[in-house]
N, CA, C, O and CB atoms as a CASP TS submission, in Angstrom:
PFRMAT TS
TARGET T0000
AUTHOR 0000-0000-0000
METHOD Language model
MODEL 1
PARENT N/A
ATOM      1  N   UNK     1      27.452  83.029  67.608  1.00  0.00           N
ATOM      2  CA  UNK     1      27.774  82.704  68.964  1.00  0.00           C
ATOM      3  C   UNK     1      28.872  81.625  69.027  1.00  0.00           C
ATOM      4  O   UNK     1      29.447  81.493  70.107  1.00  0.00           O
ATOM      5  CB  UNK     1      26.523  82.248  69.695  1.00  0.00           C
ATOM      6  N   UNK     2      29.217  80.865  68.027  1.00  0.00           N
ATOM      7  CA  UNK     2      30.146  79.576  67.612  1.00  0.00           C
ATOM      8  C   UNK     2      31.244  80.011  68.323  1.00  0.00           C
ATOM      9  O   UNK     2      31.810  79.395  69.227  1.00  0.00           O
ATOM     10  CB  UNK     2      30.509  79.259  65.931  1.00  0.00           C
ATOM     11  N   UNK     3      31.629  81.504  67.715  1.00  0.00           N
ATOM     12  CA  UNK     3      32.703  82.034  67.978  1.00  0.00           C
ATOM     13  C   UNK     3      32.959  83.191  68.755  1.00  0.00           C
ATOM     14  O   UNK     3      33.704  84.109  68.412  1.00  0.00           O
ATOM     15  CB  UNK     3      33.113  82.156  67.063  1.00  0.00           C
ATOM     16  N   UNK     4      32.119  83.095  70.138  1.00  0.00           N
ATOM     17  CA  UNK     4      32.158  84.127  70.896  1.00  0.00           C
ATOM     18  C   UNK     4      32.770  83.533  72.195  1.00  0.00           C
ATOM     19  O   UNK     4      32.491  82.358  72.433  1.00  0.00           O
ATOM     20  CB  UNK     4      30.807  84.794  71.006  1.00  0.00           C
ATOM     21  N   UNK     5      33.592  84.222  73.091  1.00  0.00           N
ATOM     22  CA  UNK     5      33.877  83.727  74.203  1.00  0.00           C
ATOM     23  C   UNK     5      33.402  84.346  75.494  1.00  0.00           C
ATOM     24  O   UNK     5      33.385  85.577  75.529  1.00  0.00           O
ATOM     25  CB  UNK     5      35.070  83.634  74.172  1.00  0.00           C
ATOM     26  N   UNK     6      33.084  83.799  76.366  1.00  0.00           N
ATOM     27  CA  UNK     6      31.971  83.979  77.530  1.00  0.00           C
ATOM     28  C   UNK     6      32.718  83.851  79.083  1.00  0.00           C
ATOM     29  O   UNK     6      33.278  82.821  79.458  1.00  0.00           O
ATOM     30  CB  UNK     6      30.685  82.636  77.347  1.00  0.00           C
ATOM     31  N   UNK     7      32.646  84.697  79.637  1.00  0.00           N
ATOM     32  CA  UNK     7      33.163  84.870  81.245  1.00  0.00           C
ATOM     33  C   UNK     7      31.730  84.812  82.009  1.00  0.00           C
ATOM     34  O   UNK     7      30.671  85.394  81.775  1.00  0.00           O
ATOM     35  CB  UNK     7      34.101  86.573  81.620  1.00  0.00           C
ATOM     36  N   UNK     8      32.041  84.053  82.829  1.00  0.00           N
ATOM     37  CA  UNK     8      30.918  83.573  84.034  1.00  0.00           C
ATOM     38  C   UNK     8      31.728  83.813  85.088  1.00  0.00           C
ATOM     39  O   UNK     8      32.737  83.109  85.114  1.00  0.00           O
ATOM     40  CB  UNK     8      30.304  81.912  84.080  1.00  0.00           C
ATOM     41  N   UNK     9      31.530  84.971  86.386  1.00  0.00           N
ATOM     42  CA  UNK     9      31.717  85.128  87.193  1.00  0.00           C
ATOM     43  C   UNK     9      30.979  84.406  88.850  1.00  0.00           C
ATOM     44  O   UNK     9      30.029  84.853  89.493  1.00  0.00           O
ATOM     45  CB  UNK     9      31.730  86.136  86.767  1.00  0.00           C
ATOM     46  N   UNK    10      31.684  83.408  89.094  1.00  0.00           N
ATOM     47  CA  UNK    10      30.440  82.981  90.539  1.00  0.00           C
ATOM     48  C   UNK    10      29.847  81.708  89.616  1.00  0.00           C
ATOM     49  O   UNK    10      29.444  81.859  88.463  1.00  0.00           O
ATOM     50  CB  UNK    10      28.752  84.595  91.084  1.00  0.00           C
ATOM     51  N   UNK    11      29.868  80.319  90.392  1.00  0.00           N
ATOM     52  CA  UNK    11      29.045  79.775  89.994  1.00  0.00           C
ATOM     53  C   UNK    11      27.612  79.222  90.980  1.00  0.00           C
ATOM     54  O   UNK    11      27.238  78.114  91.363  1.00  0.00           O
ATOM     55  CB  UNK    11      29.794  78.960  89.423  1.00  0.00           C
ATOM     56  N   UNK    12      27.142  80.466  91.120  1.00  0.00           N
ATOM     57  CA  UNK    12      26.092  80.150  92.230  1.00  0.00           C
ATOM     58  C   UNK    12      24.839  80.437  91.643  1.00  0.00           C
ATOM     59  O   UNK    12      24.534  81.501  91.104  1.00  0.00           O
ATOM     60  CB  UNK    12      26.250  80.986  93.585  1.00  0.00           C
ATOM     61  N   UNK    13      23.838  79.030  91.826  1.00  0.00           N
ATOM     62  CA  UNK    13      22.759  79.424  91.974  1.00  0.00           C
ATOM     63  C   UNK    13      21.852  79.266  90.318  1.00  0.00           C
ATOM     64  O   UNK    13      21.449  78.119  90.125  1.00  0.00           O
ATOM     65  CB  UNK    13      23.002  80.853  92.645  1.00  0.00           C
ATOM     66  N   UNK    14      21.552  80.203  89.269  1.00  0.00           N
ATOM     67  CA  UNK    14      21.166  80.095  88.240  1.00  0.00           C
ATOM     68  C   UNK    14      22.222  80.170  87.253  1.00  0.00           C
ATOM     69  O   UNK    14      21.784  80.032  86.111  1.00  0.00           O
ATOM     70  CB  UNK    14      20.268  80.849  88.139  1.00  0.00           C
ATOM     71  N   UNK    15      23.291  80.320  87.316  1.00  0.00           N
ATOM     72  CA  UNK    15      24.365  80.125  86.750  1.00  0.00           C
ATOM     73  C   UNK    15      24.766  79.279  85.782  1.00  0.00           C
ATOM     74  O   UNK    15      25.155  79.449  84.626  1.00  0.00           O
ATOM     75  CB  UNK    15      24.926  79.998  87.436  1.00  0.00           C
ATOM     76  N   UNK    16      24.492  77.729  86.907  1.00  0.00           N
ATOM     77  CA  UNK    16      24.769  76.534  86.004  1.00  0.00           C
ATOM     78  C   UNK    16      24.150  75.849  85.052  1.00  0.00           C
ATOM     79  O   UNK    16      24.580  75.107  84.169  1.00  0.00           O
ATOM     80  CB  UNK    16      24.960  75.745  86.547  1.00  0.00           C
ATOM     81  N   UNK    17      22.618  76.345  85.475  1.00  0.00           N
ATOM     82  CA  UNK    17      22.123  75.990  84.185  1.00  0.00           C
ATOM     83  C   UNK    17      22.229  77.418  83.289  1.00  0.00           C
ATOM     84  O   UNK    17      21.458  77.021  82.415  1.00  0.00           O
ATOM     85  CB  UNK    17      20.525  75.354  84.326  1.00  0.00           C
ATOM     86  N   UNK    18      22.338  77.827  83.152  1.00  0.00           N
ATOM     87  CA  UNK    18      22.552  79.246  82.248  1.00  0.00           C
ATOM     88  C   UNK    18      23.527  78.903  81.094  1.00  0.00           C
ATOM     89  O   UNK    18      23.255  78.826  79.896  1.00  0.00           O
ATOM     90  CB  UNK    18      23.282  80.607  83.208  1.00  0.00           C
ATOM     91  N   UNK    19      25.040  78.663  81.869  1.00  0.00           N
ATOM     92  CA  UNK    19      25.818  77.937  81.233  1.00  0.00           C
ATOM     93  C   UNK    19      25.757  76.780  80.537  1.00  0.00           C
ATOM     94  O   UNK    19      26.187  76.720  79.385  1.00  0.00           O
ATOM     95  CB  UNK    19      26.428  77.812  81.800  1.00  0.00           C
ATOM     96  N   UNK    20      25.136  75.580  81.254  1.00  0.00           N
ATOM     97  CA  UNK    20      24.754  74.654  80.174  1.00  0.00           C
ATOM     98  C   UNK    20      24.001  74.968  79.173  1.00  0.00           C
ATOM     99  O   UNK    20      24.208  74.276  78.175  1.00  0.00           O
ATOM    100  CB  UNK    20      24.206  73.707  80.578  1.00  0.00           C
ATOM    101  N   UNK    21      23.165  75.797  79.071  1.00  0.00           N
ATOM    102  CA  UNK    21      22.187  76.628  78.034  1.00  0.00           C
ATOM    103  C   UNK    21      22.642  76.870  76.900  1.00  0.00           C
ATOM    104  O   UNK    21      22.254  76.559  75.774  1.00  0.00           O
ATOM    105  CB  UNK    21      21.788  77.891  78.416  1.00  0.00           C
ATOM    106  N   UNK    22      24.023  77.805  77.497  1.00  0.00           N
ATOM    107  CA  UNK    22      24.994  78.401  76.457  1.00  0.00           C
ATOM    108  C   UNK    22      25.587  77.635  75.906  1.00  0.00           C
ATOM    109  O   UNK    22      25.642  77.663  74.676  1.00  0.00           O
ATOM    110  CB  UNK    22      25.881  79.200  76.804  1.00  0.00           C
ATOM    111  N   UNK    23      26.238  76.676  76.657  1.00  0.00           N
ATOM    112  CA  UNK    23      27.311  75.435  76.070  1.00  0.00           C
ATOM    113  C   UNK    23      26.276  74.785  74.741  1.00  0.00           C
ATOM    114  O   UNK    23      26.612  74.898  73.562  1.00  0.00           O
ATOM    115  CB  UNK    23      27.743  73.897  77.610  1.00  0.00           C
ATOM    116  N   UNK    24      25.223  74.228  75.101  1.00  0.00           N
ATOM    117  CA  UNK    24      24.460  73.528  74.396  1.00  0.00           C
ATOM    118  C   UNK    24      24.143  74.217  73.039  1.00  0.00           C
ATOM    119  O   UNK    24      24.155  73.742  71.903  1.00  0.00           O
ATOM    120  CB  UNK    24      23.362  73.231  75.164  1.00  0.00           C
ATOM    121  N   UNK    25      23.866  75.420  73.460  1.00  0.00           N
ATOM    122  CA  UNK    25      23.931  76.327  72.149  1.00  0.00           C
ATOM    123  C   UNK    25      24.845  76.362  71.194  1.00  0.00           C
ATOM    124  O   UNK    25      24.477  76.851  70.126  1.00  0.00           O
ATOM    125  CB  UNK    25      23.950  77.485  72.402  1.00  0.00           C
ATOM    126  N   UNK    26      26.212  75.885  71.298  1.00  0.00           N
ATOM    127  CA  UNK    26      27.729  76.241  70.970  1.00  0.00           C
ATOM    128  C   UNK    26      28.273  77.496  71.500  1.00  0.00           C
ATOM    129  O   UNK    26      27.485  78.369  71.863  1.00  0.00           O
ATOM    130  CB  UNK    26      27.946  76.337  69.501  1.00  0.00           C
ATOM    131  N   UNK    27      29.106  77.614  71.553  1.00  0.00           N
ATOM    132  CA  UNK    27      30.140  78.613  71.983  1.00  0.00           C
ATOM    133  C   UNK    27      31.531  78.060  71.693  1.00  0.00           C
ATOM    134  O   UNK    27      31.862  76.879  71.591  1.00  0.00           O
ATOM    135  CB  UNK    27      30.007  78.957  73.526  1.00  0.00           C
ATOM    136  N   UNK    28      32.586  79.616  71.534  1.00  0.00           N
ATOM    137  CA  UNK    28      33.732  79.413  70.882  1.00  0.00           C
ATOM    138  C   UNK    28      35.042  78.751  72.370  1.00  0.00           C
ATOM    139  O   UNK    28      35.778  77.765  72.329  1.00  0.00           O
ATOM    140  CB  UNK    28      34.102  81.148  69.993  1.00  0.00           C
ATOM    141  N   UNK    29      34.845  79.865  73.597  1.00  0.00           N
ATOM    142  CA  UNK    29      35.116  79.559  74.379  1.00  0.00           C
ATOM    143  C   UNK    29      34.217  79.863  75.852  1.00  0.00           C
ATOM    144  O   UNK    29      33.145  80.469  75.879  1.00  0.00           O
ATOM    145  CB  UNK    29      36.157  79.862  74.140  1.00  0.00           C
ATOM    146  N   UNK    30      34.625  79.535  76.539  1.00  0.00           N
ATOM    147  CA  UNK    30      33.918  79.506  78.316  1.00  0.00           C
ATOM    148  C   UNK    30      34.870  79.632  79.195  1.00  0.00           C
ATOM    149  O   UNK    30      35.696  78.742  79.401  1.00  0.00           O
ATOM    150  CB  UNK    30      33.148  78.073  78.886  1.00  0.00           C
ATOM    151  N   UNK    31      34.850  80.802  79.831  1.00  0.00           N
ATOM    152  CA  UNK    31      35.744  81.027  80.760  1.00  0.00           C
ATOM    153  C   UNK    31      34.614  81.066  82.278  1.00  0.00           C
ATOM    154  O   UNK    31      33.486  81.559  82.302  1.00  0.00           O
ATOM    155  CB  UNK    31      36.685  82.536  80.298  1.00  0.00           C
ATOM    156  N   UNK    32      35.339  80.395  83.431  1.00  0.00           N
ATOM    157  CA  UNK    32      34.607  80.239  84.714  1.00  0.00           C
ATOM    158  C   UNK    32      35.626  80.878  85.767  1.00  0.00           C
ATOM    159  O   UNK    32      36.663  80.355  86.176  1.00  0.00           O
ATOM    160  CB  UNK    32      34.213  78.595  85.052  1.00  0.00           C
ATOM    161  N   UNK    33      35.141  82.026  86.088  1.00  0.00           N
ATOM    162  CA  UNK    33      35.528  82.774  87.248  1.00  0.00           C
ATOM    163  C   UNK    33      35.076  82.121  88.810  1.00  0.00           C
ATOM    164  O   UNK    33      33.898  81.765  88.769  1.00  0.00           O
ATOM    165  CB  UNK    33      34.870  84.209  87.012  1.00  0.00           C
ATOM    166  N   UNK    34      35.612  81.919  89.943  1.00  0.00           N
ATOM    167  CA  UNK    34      35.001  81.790  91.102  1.00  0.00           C
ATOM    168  C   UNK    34      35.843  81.615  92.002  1.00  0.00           C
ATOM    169  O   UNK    34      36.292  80.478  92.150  1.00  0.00           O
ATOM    170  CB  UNK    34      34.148  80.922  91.147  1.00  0.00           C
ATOM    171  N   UNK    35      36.225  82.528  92.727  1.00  0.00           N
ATOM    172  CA  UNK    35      37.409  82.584  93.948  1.00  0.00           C
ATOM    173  C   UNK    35      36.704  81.905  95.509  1.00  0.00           C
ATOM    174  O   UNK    35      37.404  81.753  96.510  1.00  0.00           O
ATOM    175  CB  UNK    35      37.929  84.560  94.244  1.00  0.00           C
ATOM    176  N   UNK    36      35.294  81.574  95.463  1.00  0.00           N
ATOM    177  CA  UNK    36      35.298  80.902  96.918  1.00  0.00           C
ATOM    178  C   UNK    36      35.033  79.921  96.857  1.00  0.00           C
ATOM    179  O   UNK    36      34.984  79.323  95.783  1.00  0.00           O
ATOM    180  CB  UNK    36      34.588  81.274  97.882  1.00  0.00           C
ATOM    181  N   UNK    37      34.601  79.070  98.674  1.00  0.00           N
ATOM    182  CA  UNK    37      34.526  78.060  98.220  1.00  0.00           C
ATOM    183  C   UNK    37      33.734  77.144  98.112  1.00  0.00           C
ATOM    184  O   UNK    37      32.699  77.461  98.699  1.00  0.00           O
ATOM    185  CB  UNK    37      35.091  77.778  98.447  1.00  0.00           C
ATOM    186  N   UNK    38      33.649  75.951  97.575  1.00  0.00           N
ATOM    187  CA  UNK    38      32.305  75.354  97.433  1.00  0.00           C
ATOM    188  C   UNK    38      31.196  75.182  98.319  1.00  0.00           C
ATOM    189  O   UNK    38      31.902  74.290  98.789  1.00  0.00           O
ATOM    190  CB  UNK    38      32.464  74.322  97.124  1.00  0.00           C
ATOM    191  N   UNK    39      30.552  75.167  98.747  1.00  0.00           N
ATOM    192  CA  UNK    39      29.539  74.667 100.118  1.00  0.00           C
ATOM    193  C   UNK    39      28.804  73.755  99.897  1.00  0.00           C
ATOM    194  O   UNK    39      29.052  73.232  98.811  1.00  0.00           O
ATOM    195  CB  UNK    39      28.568  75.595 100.691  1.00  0.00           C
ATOM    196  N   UNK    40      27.782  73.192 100.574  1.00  0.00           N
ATOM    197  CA  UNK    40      27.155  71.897 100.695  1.00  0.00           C
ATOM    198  C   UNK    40      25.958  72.423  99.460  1.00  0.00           C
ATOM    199  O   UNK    40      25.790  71.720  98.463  1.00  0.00           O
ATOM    200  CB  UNK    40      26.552  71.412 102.527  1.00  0.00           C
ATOM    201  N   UNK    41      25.209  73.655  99.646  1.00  0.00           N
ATOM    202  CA  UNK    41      24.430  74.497  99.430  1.00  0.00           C
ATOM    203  C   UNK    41      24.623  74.406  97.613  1.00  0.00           C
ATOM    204  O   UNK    41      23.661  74.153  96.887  1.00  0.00           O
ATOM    205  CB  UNK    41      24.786  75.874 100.344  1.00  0.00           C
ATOM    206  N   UNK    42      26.102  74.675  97.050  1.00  0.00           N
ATOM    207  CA  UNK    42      26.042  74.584  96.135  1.00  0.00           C
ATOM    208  C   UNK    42      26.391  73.090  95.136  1.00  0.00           C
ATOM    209  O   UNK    42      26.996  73.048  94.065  1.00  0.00           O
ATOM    210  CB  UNK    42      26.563  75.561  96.085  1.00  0.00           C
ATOM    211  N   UNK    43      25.889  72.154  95.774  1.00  0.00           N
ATOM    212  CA  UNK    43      25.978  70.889  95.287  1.00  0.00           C
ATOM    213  C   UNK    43      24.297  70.563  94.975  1.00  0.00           C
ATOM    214  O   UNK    43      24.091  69.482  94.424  1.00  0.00           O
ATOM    215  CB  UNK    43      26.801  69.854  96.436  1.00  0.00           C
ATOM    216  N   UNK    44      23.417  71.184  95.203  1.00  0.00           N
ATOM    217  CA  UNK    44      21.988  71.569  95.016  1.00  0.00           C
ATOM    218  C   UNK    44      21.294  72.335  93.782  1.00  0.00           C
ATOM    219  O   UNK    44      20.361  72.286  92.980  1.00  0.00           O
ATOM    220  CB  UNK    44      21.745  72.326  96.059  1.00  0.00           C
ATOM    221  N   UNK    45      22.417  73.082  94.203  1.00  0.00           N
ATOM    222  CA  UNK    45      22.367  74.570  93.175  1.00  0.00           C
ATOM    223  C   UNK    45      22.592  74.139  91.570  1.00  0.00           C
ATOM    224  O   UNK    45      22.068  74.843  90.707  1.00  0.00           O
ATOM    225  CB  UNK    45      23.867  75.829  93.642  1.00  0.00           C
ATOM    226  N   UNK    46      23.302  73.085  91.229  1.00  0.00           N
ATOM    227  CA  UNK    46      23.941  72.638  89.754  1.00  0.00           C
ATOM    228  C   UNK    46      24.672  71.417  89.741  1.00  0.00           C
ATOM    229  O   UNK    46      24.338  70.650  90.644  1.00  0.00           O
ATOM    230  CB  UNK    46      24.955  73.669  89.187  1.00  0.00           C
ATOM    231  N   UNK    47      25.727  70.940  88.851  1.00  0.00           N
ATOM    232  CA  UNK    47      26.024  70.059  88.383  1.00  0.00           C
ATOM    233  C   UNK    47      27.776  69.939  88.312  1.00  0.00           C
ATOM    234  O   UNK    47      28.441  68.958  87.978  1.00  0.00           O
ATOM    235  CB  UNK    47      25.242  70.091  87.276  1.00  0.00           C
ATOM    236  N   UNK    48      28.386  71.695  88.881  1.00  0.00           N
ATOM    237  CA  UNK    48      29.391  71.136  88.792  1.00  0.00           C
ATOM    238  C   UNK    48      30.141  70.933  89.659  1.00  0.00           C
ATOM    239  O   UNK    48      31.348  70.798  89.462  1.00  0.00           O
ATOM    240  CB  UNK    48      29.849  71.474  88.147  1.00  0.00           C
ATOM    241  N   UNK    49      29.559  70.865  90.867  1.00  0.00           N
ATOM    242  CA  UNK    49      30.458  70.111  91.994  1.00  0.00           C
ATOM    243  C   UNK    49      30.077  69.214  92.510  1.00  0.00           C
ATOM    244  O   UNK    49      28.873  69.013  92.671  1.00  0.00           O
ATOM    245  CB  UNK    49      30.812  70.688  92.992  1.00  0.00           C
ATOM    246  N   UNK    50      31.363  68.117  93.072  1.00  0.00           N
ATOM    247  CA  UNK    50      30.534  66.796  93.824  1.00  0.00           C
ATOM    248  C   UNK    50      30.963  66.574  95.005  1.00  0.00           C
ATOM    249  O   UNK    50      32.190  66.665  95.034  1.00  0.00           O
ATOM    250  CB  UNK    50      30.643  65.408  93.176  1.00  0.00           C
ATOM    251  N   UNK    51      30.490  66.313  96.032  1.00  0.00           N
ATOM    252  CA  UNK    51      30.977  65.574  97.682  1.00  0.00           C
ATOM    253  C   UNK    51      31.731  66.480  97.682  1.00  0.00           C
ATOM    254  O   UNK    51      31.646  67.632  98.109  1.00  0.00           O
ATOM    255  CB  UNK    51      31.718  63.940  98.038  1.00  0.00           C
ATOM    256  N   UNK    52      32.786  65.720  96.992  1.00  0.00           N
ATOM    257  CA  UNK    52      34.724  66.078  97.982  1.00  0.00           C
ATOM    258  C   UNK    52      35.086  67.173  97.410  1.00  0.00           C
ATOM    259  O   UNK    52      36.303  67.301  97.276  1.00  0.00           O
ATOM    260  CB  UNK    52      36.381  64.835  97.692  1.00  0.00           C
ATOM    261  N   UNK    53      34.282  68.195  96.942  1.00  0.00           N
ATOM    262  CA  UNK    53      34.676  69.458  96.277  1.00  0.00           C
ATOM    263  C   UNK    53      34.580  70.451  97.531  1.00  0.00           C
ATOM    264  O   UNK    53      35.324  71.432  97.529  1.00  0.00           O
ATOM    265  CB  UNK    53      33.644  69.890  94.924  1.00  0.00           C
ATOM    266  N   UNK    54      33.636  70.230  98.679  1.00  0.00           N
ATOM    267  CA  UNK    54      33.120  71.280  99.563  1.00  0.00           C
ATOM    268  C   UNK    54      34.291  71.149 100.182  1.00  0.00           C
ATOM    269  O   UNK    54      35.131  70.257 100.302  1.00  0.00           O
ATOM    270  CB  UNK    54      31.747  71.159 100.407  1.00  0.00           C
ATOM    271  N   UNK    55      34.081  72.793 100.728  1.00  0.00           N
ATOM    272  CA  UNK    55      35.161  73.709 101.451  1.00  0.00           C
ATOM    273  C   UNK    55      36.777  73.845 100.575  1.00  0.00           C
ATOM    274  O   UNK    55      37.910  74.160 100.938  1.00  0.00           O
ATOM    275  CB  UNK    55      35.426  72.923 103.114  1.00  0.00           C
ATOM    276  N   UNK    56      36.125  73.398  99.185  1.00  0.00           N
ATOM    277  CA  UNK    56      37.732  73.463  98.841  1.00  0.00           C
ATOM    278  C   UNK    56      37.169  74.776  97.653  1.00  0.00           C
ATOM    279  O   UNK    56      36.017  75.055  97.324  1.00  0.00           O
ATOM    280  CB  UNK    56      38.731  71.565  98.037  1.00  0.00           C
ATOM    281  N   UNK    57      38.758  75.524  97.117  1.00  0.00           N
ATOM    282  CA  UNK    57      38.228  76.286  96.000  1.00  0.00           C
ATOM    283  C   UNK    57      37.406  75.918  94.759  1.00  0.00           C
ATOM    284  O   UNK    57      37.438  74.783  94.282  1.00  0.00           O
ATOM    285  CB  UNK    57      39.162  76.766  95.559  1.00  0.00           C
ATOM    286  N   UNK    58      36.742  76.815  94.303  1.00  0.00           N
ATOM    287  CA  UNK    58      35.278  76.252  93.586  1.00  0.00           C
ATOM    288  C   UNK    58      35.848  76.171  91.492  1.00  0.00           C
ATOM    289  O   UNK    58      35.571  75.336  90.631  1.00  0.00           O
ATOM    290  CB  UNK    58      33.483  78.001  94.055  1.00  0.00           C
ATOM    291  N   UNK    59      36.620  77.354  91.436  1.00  0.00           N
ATOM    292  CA  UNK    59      37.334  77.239  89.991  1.00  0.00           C
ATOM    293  C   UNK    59      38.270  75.853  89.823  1.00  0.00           C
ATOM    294  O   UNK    59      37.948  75.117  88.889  1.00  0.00           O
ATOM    295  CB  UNK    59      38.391  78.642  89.776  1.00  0.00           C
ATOM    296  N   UNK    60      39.085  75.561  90.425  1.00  0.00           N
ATOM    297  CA  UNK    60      39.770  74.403  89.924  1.00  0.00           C
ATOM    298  C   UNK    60      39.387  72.949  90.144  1.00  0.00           C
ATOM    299  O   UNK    60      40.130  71.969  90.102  1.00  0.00           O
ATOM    300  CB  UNK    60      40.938  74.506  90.360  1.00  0.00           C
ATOM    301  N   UNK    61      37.722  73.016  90.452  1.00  0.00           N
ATOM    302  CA  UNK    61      36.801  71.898  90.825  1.00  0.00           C
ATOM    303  C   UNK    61      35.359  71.966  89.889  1.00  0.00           C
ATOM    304  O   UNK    61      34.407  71.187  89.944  1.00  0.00           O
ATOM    305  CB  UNK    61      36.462  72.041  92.518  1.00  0.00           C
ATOM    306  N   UNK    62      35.521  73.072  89.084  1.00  0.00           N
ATOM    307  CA  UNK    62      34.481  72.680  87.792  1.00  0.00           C
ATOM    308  C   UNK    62      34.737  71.874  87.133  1.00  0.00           C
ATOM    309  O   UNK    62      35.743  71.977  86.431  1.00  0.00           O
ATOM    310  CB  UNK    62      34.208  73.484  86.868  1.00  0.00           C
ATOM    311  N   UNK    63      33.669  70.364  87.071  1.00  0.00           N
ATOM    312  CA  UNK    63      33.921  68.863  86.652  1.00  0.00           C
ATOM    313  C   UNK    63      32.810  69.629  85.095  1.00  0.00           C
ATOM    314  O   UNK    63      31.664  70.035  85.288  1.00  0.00           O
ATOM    315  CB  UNK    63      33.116  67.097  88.115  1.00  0.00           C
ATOM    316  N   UNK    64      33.349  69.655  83.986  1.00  0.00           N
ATOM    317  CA  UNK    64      32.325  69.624  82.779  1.00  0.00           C
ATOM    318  C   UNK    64      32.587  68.355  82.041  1.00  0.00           C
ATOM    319  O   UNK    64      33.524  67.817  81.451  1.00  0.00           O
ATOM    320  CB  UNK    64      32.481  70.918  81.730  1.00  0.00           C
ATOM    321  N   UNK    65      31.022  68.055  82.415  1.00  0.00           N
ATOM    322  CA  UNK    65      30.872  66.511  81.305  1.00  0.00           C
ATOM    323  C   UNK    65      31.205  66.455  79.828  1.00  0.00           C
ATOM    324  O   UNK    65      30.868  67.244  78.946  1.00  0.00           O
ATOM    325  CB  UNK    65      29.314  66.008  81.167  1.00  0.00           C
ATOM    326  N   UNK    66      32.088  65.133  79.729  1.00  0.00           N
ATOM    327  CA  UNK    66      32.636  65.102  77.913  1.00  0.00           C
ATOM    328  C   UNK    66      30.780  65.353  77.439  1.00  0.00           C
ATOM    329  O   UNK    66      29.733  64.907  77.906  1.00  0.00           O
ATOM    330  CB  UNK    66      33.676  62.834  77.090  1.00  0.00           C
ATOM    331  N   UNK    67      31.103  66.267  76.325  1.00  0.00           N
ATOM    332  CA  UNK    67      29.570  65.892  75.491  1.00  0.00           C
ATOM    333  C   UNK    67      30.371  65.586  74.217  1.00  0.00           C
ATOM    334  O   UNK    67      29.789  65.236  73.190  1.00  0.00           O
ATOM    335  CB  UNK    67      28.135  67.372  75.259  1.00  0.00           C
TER
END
């Protein structure tokens, strides 16, 4: 899996932890798909959006923590 690369479409809902799952596991790369936009709703939902992310697009506002 070191060296596998992974597309996540949507980050809504069970997603984000899914992904951290995977990350934690290793992986080679992580690709994050998501064309809408953030909502209040999904600041509940996971970890990678904050405040000033809502109503804006949701891909170029995935914050991933240095590990």
């Amino acid at each position: 899996m070191r060296n596998a690369t992974i597309l996540v479409v949507k980050l809504r809902g069970t997603a984000t932890e899914t992904i951290k799952n995977i990350v934690l596991a290793g992986i080679g790369k992580l690709i994050i798909v998501d064309g809408g936009d953030v909502t209040e709703e999904d600041l509940g939902a996971g970890f990678f959006f904050r405040d000033d992310d809502v109503g804006k697009k949701a891909s170029p506002f995935t914050h991933a923590p240095d590990i």
